[in-house]
C-alpha positions as CSV (number, residue, x, y, z in Angstrom):
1,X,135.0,210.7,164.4
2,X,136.9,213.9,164.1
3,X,137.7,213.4,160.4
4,X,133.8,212.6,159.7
5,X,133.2,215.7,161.5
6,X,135.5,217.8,159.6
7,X,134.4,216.0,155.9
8,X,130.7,217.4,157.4
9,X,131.7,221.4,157.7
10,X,133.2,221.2,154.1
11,X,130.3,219.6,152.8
12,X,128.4,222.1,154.7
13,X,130.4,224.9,153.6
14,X,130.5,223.9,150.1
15,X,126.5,223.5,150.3
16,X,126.1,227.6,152.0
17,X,128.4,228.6,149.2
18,X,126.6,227.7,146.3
19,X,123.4,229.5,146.5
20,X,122.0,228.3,143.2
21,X,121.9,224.9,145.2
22,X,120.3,225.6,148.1
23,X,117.4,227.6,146.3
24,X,116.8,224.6,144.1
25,X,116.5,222.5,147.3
26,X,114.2,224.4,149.6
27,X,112.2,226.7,147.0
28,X,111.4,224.2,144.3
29,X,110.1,221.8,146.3
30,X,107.4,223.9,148.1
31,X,106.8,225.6,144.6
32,X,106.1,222.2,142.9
33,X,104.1,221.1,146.2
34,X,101.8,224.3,145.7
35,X,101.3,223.7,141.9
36,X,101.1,220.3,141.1
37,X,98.6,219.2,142.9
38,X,96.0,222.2,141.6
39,X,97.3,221.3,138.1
40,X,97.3,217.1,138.5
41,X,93.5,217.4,138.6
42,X,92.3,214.0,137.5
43,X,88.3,214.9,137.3
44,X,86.8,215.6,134.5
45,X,84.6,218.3,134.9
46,X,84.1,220.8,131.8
47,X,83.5,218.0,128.3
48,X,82.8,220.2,125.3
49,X,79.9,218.6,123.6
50,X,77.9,219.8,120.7
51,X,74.2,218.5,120.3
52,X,72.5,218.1,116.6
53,X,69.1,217.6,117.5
54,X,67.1,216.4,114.1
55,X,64.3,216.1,116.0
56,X,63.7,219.9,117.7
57,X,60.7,218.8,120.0
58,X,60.6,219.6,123.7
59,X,61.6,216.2,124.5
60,X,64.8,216.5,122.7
61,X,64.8,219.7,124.3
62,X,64.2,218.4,127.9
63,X,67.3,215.5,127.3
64,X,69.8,218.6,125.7
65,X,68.7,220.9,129.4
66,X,69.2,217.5,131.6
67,X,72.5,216.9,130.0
68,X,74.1,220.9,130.4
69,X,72.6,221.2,133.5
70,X,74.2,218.3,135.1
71,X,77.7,220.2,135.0
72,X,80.3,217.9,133.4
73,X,79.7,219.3,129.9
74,X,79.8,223.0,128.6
75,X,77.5,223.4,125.1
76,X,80.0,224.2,122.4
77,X,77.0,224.7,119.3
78,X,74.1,222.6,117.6
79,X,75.1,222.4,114.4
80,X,72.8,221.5,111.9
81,X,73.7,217.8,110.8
82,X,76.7,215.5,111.8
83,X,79.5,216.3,109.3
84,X,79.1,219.9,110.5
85,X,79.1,218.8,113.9
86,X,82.2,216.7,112.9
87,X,84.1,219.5,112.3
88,X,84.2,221.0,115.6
89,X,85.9,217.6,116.6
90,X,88.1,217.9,113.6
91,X,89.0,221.2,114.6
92,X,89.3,219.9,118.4
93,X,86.7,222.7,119.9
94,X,84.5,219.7,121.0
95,X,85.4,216.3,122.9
96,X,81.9,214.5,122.2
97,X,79.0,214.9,119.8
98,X,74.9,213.7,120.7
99,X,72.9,213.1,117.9
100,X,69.6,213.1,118.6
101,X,67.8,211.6,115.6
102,X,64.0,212.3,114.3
103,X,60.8,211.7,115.7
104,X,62.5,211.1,118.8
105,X,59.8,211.9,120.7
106,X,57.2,209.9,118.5
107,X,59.2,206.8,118.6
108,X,59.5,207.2,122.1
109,X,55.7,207.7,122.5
110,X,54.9,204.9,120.1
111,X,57.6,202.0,121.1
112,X,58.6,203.5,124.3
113,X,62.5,203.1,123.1
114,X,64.5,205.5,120.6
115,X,68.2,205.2,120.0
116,X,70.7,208.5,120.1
117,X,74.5,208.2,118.8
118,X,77.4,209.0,120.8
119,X,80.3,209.9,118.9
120,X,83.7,210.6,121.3
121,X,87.2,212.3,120.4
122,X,89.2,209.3,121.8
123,X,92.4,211.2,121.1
124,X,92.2,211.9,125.0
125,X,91.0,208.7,126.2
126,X,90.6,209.6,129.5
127,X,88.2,212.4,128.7
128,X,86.3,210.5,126.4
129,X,85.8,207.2,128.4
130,X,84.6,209.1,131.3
131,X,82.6,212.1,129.3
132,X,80.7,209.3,127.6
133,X,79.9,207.1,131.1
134,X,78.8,210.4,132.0
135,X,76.6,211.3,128.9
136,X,75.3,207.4,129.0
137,X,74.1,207.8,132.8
138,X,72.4,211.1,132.2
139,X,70.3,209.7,129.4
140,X,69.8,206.7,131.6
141,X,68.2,208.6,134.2
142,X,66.6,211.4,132.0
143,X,65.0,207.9,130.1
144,X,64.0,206.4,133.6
145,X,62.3,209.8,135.1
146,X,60.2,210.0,131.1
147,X,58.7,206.5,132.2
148,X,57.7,207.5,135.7
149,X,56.1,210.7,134.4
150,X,54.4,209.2,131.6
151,X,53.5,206.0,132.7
152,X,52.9,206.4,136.3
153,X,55.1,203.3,136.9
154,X,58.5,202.2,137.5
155,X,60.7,201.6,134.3
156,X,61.4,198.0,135.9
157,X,60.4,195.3,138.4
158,X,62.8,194.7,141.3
159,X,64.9,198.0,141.1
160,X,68.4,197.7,143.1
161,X,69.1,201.1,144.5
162,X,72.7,201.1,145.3
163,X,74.3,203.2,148.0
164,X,78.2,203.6,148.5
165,X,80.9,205.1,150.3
166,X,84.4,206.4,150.0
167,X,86.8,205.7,152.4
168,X,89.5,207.4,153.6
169,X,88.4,210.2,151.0
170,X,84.6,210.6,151.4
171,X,84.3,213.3,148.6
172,X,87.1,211.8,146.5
173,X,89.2,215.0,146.2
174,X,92.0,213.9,143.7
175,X,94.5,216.0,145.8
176,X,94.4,214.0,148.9
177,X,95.6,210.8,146.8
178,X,98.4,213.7,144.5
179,X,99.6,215.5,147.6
180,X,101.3,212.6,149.9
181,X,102.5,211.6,146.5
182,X,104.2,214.5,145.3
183,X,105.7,214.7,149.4
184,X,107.9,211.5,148.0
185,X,109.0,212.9,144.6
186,X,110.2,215.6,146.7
187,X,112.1,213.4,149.1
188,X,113.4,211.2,145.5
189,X,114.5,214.2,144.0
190,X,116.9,215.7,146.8
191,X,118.1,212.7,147.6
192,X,118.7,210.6,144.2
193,X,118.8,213.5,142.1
194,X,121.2,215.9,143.9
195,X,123.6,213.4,145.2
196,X,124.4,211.7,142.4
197,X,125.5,215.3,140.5
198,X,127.3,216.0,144.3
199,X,130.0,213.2,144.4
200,X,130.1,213.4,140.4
201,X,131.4,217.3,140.8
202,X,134.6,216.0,142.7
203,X,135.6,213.9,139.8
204,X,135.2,216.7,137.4
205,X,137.0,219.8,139.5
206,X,139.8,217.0,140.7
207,X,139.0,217.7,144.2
208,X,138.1,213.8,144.1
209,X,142.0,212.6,143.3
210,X,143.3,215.0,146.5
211,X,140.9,212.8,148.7
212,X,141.8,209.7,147.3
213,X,145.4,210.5,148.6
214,X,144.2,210.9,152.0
215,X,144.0,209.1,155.0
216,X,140.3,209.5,154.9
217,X,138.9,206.0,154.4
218,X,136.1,205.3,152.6
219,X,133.4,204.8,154.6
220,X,134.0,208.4,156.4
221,X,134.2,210.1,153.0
222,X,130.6,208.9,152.1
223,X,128.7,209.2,155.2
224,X,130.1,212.9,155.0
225,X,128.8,213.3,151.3
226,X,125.2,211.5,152.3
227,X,124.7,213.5,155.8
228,X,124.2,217.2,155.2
229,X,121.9,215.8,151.9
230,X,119.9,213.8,154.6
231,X,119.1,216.7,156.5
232,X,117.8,218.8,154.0
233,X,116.0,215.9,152.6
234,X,114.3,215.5,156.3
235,X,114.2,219.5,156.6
236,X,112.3,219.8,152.8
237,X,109.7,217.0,154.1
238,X,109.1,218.9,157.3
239,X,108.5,221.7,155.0
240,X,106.4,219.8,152.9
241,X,103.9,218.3,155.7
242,X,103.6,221.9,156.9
243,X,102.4,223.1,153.4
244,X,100.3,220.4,153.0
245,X,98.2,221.1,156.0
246,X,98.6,225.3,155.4
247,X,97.9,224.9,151.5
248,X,95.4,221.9,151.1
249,X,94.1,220.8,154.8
250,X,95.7,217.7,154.5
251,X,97.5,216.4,157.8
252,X,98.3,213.1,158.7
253,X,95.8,211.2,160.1
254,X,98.3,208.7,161.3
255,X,101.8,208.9,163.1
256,X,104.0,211.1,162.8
257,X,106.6,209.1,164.3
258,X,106.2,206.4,162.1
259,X,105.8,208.7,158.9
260,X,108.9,210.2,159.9
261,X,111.0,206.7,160.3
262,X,110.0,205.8,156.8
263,X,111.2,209.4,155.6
264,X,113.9,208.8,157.5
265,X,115.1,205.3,155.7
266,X,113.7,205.9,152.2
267,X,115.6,209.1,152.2
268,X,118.7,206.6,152.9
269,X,117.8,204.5,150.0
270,X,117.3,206.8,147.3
271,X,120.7,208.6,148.5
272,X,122.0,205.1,148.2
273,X,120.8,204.7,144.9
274,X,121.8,208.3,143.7
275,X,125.7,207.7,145.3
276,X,125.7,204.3,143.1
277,X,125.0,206.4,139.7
278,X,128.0,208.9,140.9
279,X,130.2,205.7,141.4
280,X,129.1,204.6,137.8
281,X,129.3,208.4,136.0
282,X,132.2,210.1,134.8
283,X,131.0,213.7,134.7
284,X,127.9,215.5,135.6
285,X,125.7,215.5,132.3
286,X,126.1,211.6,132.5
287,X,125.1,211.6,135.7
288,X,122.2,214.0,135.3
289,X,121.0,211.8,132.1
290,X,121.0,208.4,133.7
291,X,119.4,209.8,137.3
292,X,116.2,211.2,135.1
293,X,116.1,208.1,133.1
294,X,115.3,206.3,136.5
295,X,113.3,208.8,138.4
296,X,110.9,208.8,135.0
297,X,110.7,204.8,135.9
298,X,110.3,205.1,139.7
299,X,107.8,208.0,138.7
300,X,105.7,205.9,136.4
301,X,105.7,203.2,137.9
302,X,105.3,203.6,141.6
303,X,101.3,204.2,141.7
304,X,101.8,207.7,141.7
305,X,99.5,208.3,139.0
306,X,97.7,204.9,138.0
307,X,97.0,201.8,140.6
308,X,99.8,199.3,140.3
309,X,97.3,196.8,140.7
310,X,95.9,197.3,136.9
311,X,99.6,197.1,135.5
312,X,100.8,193.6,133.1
313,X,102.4,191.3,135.4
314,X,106.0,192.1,134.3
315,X,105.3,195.8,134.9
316,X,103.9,194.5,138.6
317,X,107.4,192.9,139.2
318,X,109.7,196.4,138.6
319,X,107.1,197.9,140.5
320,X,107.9,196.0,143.4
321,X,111.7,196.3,142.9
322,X,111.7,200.3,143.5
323,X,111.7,201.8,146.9
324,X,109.6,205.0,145.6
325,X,106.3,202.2,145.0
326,X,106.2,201.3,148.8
327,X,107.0,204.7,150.9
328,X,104.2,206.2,148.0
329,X,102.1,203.5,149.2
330,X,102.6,203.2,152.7
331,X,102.7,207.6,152.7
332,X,99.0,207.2,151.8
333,X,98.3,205.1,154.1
334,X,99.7,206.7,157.4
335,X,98.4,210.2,156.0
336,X,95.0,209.4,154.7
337,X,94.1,205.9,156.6
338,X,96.0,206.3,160.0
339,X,97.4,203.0,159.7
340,X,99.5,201.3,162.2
341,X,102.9,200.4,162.3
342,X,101.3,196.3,162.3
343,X,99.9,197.6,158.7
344,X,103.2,198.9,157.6
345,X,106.1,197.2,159.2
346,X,106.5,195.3,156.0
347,X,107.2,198.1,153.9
348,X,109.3,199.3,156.3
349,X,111.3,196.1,156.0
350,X,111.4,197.0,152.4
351,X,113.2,199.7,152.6
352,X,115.4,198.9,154.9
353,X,116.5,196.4,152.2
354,X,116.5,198.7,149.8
355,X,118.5,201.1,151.7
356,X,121.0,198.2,152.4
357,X,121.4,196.9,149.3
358,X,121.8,200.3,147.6
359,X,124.1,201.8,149.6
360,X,126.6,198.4,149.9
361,X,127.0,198.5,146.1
362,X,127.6,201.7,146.0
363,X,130.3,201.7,148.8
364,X,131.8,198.4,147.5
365,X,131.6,200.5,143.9
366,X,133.6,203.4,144.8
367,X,137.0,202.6,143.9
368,X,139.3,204.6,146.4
369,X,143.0,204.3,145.9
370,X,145.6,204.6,148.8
């Protein structure tokens, strides 16, 4: 115990010294905790959109109003005809272009249906999936209020008016589903990304040879590199939570004993799985190279920006095989759902494997010579 304790004040020594280090650990995560979520904003609010209207009468008028006025789309011109029009896509100024064609309103008058093209920029796909289900629904319901006012009638027998509710996230506010995820890329880069650069700097200032000669055995010489890492990673999470609520409202709705036990473990997996990359690396820019190969992975593929639910199946599987998928998963649902620990406790299993598994191969990895 006394030589654990004394591996612990160098590694906390060492840490205090370099002051590069400990500003990258504490002030980068709160700075990335404050920005990403403002700039990870997943609604699509402003679609450019230009409008040739060959038909200039005030129906055509009254469908252009309905469709700026609804908010999602900011007029970028009405250009004469369509290749004109074209060239503001061309030229990327617009995301979507309505063509209204003429006697619009005649046709409409005289066979109560009229056509108008949709043409989308589907360079962003995102943008021009949801611009044009946005542009489709306006002229759905500008078409449907034209038949009341006209007619006097609804536009169909048997209407189903349709009523729902978000859960969890009744305004669906894309930072409440961002924020507890960006809390665990925080947590994955402390403790997979620092440690395995940590360990790596003994080999390459030779420090790691003069321990090797040592009495220190090998278990003691890890759990002195993992510990002080641990606590910062616990510290930086604290930190996180508290900007969380400060910053964006958002507190856990669910334990914070339970929250903090998966914190607690994950952190010991990812540190496991950062030490096994240091066992594997010979100097620092190897270490760094293979680390942000992974954490691109674990980032991609962990739910933290699509569902893993609409991934291939083979995609599903890796998913599964990464501790960042299930504390990003089970973060959201102590945070945002208040779930119990009989919702979780598999998870927590999990990582406990994971943290097991990990941190055995690294330990039976690192080659220490008597």
């Amino acid at each position: 115990m006394k030589v654990l304790l004394f591996i612990l004040k160098k590694e906390f020594r060492q840490i205090r010294r370099n002051k590069s280090i400990l500003l990258m650990m504490f002030m980068m995560p709160v700075v990335q905790l404050i920005i990403l979520p403002l700039a990870m904003d997943f609604d699509v609010k402003s679609v450019n959109l230009v409008v040739v209207d060959n038909d200039h009468s005030s129906t055509s008028q009254k469908l252009i109003s309905a469709v700026v006025s609804s908010g999602y789309f900011v007029m970028k011109g009405e250009p004469a005809s369509y290749k004109e029009a074209l060239g503001y896509i061309e030229e990327g100024s617009a995301d979507i272009i309505l063509e209204i064609p003429p006697s619009f309103d005649k046709m409409l008058v005289r066979e109560s249906r009229q056509p108008v093209a949709i043409y989308a920029d589907a360079i962003n796909g995102t943008k021009a999936a949801i611009g044009s289900s946005y542009l489709t629904g306006i002229i759905k319901s500008y078409n449907n209020d034209l038949n009341i006012h006209r007619h006097g009638i609804q536009p169909s027998i048997g209407n189903i008016d349709i009523t729902y509710t978000n859960w969890f996230n009744p305004l669906g506010i894309y930072k409440y589903n961002v924020v507890p995820a960006v809390l665990v890329l925080l947590l994955t880069l402390i403790g997979g990304y620092i440690t395995a650069l940590n360990i790596v700097r003994e080999k390459e200032i030779g420090t790691i040879e003069q321990i090797n000669v040592t009495p220190v055995k090998k278990w003691q010489f890890i759990i002195g590199k993992l510990t002080p890492f641990w606590i910062i990673g616990m510290t930086v999470f604290s930190i996180g939570l508290l900007v969380s609520a400060l910053v964006y409202g958002i507190t856990p709705k669910g334990s914070l004993g339970i929250l903090y036990a998966f914190a607690m473990v994950y952190l010991v997996a990812i540190m496991g799985f950062g030490l096994l990359i240091s066992t594997y690396s010979d100097n620092q820019v190897q270490a760094m190279f293979v680390a942000f190969f992974f954490m691109m992975i674990f980032m991609l593929m962990s739910g933290f920006f699509t569902s893993t639910d609409s991934m291939p199946g083979w995609a599903k599987v890796i998913s599964e095989l990464t501790p960042v998928t299930h504390f990003i998963k089970t973060d959201r649902m102590i945070i945002l759902k208040a779930s119990e620990w009989k919702d979780v406790q598999k998870e927590f299993l999990y990582l406990v494997g994971f943290a097991v598994f990990l941190n055995g191969w690294a330990i039976w990895n690192y080659r220490k010579t008597s």
